[in-house]
C-alpha positions as CSV (number, residue, x, y, z in Angstrom):
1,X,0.5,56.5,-12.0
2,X,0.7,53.8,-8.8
3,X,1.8,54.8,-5.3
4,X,2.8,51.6,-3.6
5,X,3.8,51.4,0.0
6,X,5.6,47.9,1.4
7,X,6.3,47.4,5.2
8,X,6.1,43.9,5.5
9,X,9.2,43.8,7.7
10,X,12.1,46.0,8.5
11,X,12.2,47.9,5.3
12,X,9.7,50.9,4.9
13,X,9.3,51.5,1.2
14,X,7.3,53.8,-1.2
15,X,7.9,53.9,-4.9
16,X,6.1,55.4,-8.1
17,X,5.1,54.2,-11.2
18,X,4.1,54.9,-14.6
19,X,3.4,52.6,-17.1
20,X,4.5,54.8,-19.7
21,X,8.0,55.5,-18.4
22,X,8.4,52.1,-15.4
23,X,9.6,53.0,-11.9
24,X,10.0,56.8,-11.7
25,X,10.8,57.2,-8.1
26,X,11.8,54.6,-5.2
27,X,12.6,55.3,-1.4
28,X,13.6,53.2,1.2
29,X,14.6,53.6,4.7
30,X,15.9,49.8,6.0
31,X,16.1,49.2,10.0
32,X,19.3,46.7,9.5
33,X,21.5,48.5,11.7
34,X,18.8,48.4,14.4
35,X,18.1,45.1,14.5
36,X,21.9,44.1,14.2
37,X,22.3,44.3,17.8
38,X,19.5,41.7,18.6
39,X,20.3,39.4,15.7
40,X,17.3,39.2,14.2
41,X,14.3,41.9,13.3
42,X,12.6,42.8,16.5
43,X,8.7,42.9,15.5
44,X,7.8,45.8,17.5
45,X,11.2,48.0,16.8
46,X,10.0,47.3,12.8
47,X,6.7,48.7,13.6
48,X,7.6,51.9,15.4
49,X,10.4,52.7,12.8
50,X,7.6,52.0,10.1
51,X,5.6,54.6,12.1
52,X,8.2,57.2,11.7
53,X,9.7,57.0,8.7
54,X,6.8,56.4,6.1
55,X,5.5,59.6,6.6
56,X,8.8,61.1,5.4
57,X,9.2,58.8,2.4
58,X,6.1,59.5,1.3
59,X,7.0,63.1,1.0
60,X,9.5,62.9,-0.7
61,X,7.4,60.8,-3.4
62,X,5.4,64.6,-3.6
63,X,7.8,66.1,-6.3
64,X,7.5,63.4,-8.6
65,X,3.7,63.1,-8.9
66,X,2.9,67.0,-9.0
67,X,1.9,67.1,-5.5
68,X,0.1,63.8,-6.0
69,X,-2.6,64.9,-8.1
70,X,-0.9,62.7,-11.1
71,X,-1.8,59.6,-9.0
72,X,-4.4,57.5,-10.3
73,X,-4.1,54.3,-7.7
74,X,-2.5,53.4,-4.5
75,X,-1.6,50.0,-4.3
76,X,-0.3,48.5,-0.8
77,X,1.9,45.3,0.3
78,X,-0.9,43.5,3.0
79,X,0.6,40.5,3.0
80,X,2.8,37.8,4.3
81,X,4.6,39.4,6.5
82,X,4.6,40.8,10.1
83,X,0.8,42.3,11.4
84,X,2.3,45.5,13.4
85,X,4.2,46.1,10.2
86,X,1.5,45.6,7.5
87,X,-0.9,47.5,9.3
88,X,1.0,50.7,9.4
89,X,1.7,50.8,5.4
90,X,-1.9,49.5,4.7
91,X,-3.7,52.5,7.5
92,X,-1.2,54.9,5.3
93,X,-2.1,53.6,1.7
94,X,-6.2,53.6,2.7
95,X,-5.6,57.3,3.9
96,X,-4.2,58.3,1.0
97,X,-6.7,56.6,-1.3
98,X,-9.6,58.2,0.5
99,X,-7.5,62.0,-0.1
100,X,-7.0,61.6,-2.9
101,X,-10.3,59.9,-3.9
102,X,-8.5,57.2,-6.0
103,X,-8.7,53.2,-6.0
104,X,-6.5,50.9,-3.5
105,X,-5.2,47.5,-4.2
106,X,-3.5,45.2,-2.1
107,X,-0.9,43.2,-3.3
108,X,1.1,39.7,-2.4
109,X,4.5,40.9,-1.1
110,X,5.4,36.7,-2.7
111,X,3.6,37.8,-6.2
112,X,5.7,41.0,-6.4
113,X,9.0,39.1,-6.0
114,X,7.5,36.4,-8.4
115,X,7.1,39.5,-11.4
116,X,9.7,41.7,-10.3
117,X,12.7,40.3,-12.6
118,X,10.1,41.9,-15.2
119,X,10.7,45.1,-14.5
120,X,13.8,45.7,-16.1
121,X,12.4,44.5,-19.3
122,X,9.7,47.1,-19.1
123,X,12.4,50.0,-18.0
124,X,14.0,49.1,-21.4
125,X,11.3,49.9,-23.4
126,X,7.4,50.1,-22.0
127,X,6.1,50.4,-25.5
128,X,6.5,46.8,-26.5
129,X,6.6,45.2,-22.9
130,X,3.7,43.4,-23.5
131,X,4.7,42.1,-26.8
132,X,8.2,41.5,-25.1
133,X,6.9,39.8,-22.0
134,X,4.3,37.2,-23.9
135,X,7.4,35.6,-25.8
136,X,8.7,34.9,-22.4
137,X,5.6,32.3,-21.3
138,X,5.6,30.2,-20.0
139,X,8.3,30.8,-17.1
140,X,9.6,29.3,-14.4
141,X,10.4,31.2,-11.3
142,X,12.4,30.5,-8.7
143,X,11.8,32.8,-5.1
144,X,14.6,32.5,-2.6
145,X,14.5,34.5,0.4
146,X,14.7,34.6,4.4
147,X,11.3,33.4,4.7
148,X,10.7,31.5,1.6
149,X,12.2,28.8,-1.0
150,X,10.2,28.2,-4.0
151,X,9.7,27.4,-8.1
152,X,6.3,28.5,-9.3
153,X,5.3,29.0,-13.3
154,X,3.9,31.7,-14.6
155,X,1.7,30.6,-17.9
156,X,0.6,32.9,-20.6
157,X,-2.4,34.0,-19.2
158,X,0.0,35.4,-16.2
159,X,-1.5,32.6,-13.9
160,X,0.9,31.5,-11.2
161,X,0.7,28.5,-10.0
162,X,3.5,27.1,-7.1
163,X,5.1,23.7,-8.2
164,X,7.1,23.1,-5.5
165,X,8.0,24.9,-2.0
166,X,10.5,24.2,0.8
167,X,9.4,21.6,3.6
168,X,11.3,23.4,6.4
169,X,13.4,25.8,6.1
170,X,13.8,28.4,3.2
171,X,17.2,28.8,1.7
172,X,17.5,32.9,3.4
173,X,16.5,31.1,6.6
174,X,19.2,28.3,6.5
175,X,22.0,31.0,5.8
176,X,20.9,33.4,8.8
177,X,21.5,30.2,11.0
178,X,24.3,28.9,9.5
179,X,25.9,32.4,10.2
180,X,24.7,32.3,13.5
181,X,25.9,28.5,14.3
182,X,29.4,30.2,13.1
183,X,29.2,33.3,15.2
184,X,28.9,35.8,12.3
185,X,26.3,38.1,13.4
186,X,23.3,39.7,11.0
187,X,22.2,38.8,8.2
188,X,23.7,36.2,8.2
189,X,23.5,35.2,4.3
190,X,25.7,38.3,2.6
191,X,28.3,38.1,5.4
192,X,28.5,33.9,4.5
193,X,28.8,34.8,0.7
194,X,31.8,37.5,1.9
195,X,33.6,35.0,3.5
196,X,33.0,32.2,1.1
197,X,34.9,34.3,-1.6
198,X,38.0,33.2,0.4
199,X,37.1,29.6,0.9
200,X,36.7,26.3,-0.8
201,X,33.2,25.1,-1.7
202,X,34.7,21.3,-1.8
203,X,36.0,21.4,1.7
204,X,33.5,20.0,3.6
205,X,31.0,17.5,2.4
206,X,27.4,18.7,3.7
207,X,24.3,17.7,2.1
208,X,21.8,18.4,-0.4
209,X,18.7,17.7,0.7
210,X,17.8,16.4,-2.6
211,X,15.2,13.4,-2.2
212,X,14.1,11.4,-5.3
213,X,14.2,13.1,-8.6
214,X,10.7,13.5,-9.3
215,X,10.2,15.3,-5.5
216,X,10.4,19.0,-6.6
217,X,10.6,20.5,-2.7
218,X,13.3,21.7,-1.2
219,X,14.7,20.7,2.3
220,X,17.3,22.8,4.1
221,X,16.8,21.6,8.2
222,X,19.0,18.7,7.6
223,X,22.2,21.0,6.3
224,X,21.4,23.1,9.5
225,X,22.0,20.3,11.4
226,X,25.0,18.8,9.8
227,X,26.7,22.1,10.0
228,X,26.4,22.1,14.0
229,X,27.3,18.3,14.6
230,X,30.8,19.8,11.8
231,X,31.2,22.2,14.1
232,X,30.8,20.1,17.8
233,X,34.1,17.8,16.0
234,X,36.0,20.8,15.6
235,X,38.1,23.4,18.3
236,X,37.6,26.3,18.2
237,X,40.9,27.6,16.7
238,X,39.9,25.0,13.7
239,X,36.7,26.7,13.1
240,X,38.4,30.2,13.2
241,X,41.2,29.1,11.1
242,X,38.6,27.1,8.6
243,X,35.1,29.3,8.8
244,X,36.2,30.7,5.1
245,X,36.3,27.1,4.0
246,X,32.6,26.1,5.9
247,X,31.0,29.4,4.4
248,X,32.4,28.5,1.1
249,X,30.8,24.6,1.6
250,X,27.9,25.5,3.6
251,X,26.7,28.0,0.8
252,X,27.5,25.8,-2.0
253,X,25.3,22.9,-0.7
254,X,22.3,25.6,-0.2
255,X,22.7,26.9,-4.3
256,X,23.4,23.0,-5.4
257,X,20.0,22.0,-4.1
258,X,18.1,25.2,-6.1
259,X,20.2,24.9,-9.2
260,X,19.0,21.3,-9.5
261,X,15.8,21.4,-8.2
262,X,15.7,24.1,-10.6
263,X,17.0,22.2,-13.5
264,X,14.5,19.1,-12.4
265,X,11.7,21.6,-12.7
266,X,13.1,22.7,-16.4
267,X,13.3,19.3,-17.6
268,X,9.7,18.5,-16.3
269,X,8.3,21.1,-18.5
270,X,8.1,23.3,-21.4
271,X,9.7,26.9,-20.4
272,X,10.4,29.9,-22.2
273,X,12.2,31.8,-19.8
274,X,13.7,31.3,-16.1
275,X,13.6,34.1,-13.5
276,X,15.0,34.5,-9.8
277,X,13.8,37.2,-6.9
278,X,13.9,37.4,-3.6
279,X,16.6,38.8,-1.0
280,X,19.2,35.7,-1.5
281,X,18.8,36.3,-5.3
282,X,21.4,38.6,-4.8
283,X,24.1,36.2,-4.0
284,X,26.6,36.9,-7.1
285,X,27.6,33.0,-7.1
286,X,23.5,31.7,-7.2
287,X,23.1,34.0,-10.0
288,X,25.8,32.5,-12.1
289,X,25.4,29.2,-11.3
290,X,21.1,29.7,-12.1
291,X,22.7,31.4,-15.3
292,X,24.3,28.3,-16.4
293,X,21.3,26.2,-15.4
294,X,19.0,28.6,-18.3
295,X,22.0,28.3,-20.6
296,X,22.5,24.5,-20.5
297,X,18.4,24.2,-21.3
298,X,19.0,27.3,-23.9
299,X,16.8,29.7,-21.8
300,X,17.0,33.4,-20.8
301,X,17.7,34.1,-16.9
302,X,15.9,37.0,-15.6
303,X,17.1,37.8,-12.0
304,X,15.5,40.8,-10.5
305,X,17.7,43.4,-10.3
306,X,19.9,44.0,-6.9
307,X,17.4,46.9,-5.8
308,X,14.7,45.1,-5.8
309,X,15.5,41.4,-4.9
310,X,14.9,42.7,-1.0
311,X,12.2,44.3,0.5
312,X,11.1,47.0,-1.7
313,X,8.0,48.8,-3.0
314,X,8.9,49.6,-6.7
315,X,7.9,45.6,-7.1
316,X,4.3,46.4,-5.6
317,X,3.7,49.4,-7.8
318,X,5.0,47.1,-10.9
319,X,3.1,43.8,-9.7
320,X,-0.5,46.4,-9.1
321,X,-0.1,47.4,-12.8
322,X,0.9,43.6,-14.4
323,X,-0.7,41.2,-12.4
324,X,-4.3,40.5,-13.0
325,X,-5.1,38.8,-10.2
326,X,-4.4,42.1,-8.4
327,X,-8.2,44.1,-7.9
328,X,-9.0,47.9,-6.5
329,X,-10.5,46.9,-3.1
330,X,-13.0,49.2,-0.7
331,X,-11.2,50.8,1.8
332,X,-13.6,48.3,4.6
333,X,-12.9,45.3,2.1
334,X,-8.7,45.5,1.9
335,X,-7.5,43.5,5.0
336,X,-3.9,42.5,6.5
337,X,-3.2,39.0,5.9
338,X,0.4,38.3,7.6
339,X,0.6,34.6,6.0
340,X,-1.3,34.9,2.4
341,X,-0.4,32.6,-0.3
342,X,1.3,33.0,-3.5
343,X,-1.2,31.9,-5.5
344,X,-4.4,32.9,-6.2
């Protein structure tokens, strides 16, 4: 079995997992409330909630693992993310590694987004998963969260290599600002997507960020930016009266440039299988329209399920045990490594 601990940022998480059964216990304590009041996660609030609630979680991860003695390897999020944060769940995963005298792997908070839409497919039956999982590769997968916006493929050696990433902002990033620019408070992107339920995505004409149709990245500054010069032409009683409408436009204009950068990428290469992870994943009207994207090119969509498109530590324990780029480390040798790259 794999203890996995992830604190990369305001979420502390521990799951467990076997390979024989998948994720058999998952805990997290999030510190969104917290930071609500500052707008934004506080990097030394995150690291002294991290301090006080891991111990806790991690107890409660001691029924499931008879007292810990079933645990054969404790794996550990150590990077990107924020240092203060990291460092806590990585002194925490060394000290139990060195209890309970078993191996400790760090692994890419990006790289467990990148396999967890995987892990339902195991969870429905780990006895053929890797029979299952081959007929899949090559796939194509798209990561969209706060801090990152990008299409990798996986190949069938379970490789990754990034084929295209965002210039400037990432998709998460350009919601949380758009809400803010509108006066919505934190996070920004689920309380857009509420509000765009109740508003028309044609209303307002705001762009793309497309580029030519060989350029794979993806741009979101310039939609920033033509949000606030919509708003400066508008009263405020206009914006109030019309905010349903600029969610509903604003957000369609952020999932237009991944569906077709997404589709570009499709058409560019041979794919068995499309996936999507990362917090924004679990925007209902992304998932549909990256649905009908895999359908038109006659392709499965795996999107990671809503547990475990944010912050969470059952993808670390699954990513330790699929992954074989991930490697036990020596407790000296594991270090914190706030901006490492996907791939690798």
């Amino acid at each position: 079995m794999i203890l996995a601990l992830e604190t990369s940022c305001d979420e502390t998480a521990v799951a467990v997992f076997d390979p024989a059964r998948g994720l058999i216990g998952e805990w997290i304590h999030s510190q969104m409330a917290m930071h609500e009041r500052y707008g934004g996660v506080v990097p030394d609030l995150a690291t002294r909630e991290h301090l006080r609630t891991v111990a806790p979680l991690l107890e409660r991860a001691r029924g499931v693992t008879e007292d810990f003695r079933a645990i054969t390897r404790v794996a550990v999020t150590h990077g990107p993310g924020l240092a203060g944060c990291l460092a806590i769940g990585t002194a925490g995963a060394k000290a139990f590694s060195l209890g309970l005298g078993v191996p400790l792997s760090g692994v890419n908070h990006l790289r467990g987004h990148a396999f967890s839409p995987f892990i339902a497919l195991h969870e429905k039956n780990p006895a053929e998963f890797a029979e299952s999982f081959a007929k899949l590769l090559p796939h194509l997968g798209l990561i969209v969260s706060g801090g990152n916006t990008l299409l990798f493929r996986l190949d069938e050696r379970r490789k990754i290599t990034v084929i295209s990433s965002t210039r400037d902002d990432a998709a998460g990033e350009a919601l949380d600002k758009g809400a803010k620019l509108l006066g919505l408070g934190y996070p920004g992107g689920p309380l857009i997507e509420k509000l765009a339920a109740q508003g028309k995505a044609d209303a307002f004409d705001f762009p793309r960020g497309i580029g030519p149709r060989s350029d794979l990245d993806f741009s979101f500054s310039g939609l920033k930016t033509s949000l606030r010069y919509q708003l400066e032409k508008m009263t405020e009683a206009e914006v109030a009266a019309r905010t349903p409408d600029l969610c509903a436009s604003y957000q369609q204009a952020v999932i237009d440039a991944l569906a077709r950068k997404t589709g570009l990428a499709l058409d560019q290469s041979g794919y068995a299988s499309v996936g999507l992870s990362g917090g924004v994943a679990n925007n209902r009207t992304l998932r549909a329209t990256l649905e009908a994207v895999a359908k038109r090119h006659r392709l499965p969509l795996l999107a990671a399920q809503p547990k475990h498109t944010g912050d969470n530590a059952g993808m670390i324990a699954f990513a330790a045990w699929v992954d074989p780029s991930v490697r036990t480390a020596a407790l000296g040798e594991l270090r914190i490594e706030p901006s490492l790259e996907l791939a690798g």
